[in-house]
N, C-alpha and C positions, 0 to 999 in steps of 0.2 A: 317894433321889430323884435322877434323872436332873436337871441340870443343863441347860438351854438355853445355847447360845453364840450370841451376838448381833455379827455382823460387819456394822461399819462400810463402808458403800459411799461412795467417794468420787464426786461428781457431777462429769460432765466439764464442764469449760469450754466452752461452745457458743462457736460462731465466728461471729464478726458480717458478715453479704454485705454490709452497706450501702459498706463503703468498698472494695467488690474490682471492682478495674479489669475487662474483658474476659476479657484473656488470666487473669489470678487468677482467677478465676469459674471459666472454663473447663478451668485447673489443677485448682483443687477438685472441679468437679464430677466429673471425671477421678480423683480421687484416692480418690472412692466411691464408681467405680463407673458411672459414670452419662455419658451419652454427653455432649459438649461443647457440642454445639448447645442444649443447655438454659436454657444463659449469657444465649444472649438474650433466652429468653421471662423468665426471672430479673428478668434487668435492667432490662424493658421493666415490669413488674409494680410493682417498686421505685422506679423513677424518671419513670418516664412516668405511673404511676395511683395512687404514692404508698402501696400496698398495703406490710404489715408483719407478716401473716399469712400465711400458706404456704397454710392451708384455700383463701384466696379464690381462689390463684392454678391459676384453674378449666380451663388446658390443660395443667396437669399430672397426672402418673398420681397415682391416690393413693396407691401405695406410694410415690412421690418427695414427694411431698407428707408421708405421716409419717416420711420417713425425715429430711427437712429438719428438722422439727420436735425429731425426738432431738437432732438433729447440730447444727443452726443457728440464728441469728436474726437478725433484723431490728431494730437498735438503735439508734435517734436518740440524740442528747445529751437532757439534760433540760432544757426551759426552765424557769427559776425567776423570771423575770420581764421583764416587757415593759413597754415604754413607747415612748410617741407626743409627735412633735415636734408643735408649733402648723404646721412647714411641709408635716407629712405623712412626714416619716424616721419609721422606725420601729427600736427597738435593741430587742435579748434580751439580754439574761441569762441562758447557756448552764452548767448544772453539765457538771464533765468528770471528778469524781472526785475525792476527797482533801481536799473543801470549796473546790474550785477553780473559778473561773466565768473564760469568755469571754467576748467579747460579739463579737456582728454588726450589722451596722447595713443595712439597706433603705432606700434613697436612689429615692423614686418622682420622674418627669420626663415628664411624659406622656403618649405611650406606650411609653416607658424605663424599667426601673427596676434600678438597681445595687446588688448588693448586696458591700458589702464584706468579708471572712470572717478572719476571725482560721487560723493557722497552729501558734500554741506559747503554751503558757501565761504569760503575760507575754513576757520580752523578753531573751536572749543579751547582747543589744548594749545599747549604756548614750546612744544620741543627747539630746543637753542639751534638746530641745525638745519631746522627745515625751512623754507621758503613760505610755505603756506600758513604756519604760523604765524609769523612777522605779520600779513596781512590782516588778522584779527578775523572777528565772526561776524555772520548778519543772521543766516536763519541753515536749518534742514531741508535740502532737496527731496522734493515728492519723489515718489516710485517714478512717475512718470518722466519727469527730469533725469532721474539716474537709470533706469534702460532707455529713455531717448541718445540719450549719448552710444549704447550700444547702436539703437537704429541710426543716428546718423551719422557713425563710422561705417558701418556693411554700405548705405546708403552713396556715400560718398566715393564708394569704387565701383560701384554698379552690381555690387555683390550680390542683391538679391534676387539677379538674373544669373547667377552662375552657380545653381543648385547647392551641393556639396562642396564646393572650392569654395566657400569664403574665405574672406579676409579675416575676419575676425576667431581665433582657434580656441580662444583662450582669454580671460576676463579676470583681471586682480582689481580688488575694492583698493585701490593703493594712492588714489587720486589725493583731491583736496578733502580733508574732512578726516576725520574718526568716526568709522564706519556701525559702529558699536554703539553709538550715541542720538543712531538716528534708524535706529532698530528695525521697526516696523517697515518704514520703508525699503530699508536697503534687503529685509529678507524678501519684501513681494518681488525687489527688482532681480532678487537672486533666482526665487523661481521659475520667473518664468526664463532667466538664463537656462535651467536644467529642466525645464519643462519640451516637452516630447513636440507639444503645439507651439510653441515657444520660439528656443535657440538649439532646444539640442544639447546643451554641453554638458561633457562628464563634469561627476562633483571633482574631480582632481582638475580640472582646466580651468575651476570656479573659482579662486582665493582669497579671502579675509584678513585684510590684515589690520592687526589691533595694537594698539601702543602698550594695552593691558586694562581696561573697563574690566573689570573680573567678573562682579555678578551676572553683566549683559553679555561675556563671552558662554558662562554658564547656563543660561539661558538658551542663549544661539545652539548648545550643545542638545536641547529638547528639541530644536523645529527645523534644524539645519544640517546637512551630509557635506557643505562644502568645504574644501583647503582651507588650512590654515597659517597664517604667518604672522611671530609677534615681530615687535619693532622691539628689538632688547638695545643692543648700542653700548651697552652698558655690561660688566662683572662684575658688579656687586651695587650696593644701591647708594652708596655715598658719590658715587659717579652719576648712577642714572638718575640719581635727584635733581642733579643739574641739567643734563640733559635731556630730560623724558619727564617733566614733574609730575605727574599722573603716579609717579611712583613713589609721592609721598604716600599716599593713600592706599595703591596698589604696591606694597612693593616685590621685589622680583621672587620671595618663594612663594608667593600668594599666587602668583601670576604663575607661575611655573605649575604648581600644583591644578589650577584652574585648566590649564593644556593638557594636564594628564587626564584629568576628567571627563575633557573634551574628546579627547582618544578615545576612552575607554566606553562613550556612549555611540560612537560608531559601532557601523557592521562589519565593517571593511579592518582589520584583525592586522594589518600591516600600516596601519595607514602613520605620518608621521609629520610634525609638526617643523615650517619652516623658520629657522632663526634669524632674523635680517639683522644686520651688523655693519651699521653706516664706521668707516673708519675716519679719523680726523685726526691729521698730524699731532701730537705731541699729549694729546687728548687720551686717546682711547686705543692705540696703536698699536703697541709695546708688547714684547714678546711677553713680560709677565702677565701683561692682562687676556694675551692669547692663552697663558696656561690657566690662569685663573676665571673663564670664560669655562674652559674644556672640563674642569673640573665642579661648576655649578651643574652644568648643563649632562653631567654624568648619567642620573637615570633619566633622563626626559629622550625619549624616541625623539630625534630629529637630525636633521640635514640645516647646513651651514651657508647663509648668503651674504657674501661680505662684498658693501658697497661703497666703492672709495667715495667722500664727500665729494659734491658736486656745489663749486660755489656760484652766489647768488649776494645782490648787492643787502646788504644792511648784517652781512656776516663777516667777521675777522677769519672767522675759520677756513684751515686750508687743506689740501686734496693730499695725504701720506705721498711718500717716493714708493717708487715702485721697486724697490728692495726693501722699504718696511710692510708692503702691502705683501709679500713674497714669506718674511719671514712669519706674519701673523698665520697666511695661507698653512707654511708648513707645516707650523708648531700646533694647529686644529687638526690636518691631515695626521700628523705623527701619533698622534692621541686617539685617532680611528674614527676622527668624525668624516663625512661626506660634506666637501668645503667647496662651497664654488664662490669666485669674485666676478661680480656685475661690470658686465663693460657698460660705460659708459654712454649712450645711446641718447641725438635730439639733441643733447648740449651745445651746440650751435644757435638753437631756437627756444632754451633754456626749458626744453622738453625732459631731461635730465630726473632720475631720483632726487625728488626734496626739491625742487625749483620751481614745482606750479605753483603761480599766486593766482594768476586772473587779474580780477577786479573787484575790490570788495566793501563795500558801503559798510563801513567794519563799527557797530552798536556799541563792541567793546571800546574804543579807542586805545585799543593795544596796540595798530600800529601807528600813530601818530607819536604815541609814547618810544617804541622803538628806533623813528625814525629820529626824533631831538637824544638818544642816546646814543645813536650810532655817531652824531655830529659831538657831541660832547667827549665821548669814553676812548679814551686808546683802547685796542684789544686785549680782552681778557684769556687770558690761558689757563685749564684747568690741568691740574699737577694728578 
């Protein structure tokens, strides 16, 4: 009896368009074949009408159409779960692979709404106040990971059937992660936020925000028009050493100077750099360190966001009173800065600035280390 031989076929890995910038669209389609200007009708299908099906995408030829189909897909992250603030925030609960979850958070403001997007699975950097640190690292979210989250916030209010009214106005790198650490990525996923086929959004609706990576803010400052916002927290760096340790390395006139830079290689001739300023009772609070804050920040172009802590479990730290959150306010206003204080938004669903963890298969074991010192340490206070 003749014998059958039974050969294993290996299935290729399809490549996912959701996170390919313009010009990578345009590489690809090039690369099978297929003439360039298809990038847009692409683009414009995916992100303008939220389509994830090749069939629908009805001015393309059908041989382009089943050949995407072999070759490619359309792949959101998967939401595993949602929840809504009492103030109208909205967070997901993004799978990314590996038993990993992100989270995003949709901050509606009336005909505003921000959504905030995570960048890397947990956190590089280890800031004492943030939530997301605690949880430690596992990897970099692909482009397609991190504008998925934009598509499946529009997606999730039916947004991209309501032309021009989306939900989504406005997009801060503010999530899980140090956005600056995962470069490549997060600039494809920026443009096609400002991209025309894209999302549309001005570079001022677009925001960056970096703890202080300097070279790679320098860099961002050759390929990138979008907002900027550091994570300072700190006046001077024997403070922000503790709190921000990136600043041994970076410290705050290297950082400062690197924002001038970044300024100065726009076109936009007004443009001005956002200060974020987590406040924390007995910490970083204090009218001195408001004047000592006013007086670093003297030549640097910017505007003032001061955000009272929001707690989260494996922190001591606790949220200022609202007459020291008042006299910090003043004493920035009084010096001529443009000072505004973050309300608090989603803290019910621990949606909150500095309280995304997610879920994170964390390589470092930094949080496991955190979690046997929280059970060990009474609370540390910095003077």
């Amino acid at each position: 009896m003749k014998m059958e031989t039974t050969t294993a076929t290996v299935q290729q890995t399809k490549v996912n368009l959701l996170g390919m910038s313009r010009k990578k669209m345009e590489e690809y389609l090039t690369s099978i074949g297929e003439k360039p200007f298809r990038a847009q009708q692409i683009l414009k299908w995916i992100h303008h009408s939220g389509v994830d099906d090749f069939d629908e995408m009805t001015n393309l030829g059908k041989p382009l159409r089943a050949k995407l189909q072999e070759l490619a897909e359309i792949r959101p992250p998967n939401v595993v779960k949602q929840l809504d603030s009492t103030d109208g925030t909205r967070k997901w609960a993004v799978e990314v692979g590996g038993n990993n979850l992100v989270e995003t958070v949709l901050i509606p403001d009336g005909q505003r709404g921000t959504l905030c997007v995570s960048s890397q699975v947990g956190c590089s950097l280890d800031c004492s106040f943030c939530a997301t640190g605690k949880q430690g690292f596992m990897r970099d979210l692909t482009a397609s990971e991190i504008i998925g989250q934009v598509w499946l916030a529009i997606k999730s209010f039916d947004g991209f059937n309501s032309g021009n009214k989306r939900i989504v106005t406005n997009v801060v790198m503010m999530g899980m992660g140090e956005p600056l650490l995962n470069f490549n990525n997060v600039v494809d996923a920026m443009s096609l936020m400002l991209d025309d086929f894209g999302y549309g959004l001005s570079k001022r609706r677009v925001t960056l925000s970096t703890s202080g990576v300097v070279p790679m803010l320098d860099k961002l400052g050759d390929v990138s028009t979008v907002s900027l916002a550091i994570s300072l927290h700190a006046p001077n760096d024997r403070l922000r050493n503790e709190l921000v340790p990136i600043n041994k390395k970076y410290p705050i006139s290297e950082l400062l100077a690197a924002c001038q830079r970044y300024i100065d290689k726009q076109e936009d001739t007004h443009r001005v750099v956002t200060i974020e300023y987590t406040l924390i009772a007995g910490v970083n609070d204090g009218v001195e360190h408001a004047k000592e804050l006013a007086e670093v920040l003297r030549d640097v172009p910017c505007k003032i966001n001061l955000i009272p802590f929001n707690p989260f479990s494996l922190s001591n730290y606790k949220r200022p009173s609202k007459n020291a959150i008042n006299r910090f306010w003043l004493t920035l206003t009084e010096a001529g800065y443009v000072t505004t204080v973050r309300t608090p938004r989603g803290d019910d669903i621990d949606a909150a600035c500095g309280q995304l963890a997610g879920q994170v298969q964390d390589r470092t074991k930094r949080s496991a280390r955190h979690r046997q010192r929280a059970e060990l340490e009474q609370p540390i206070r910095l003077v």
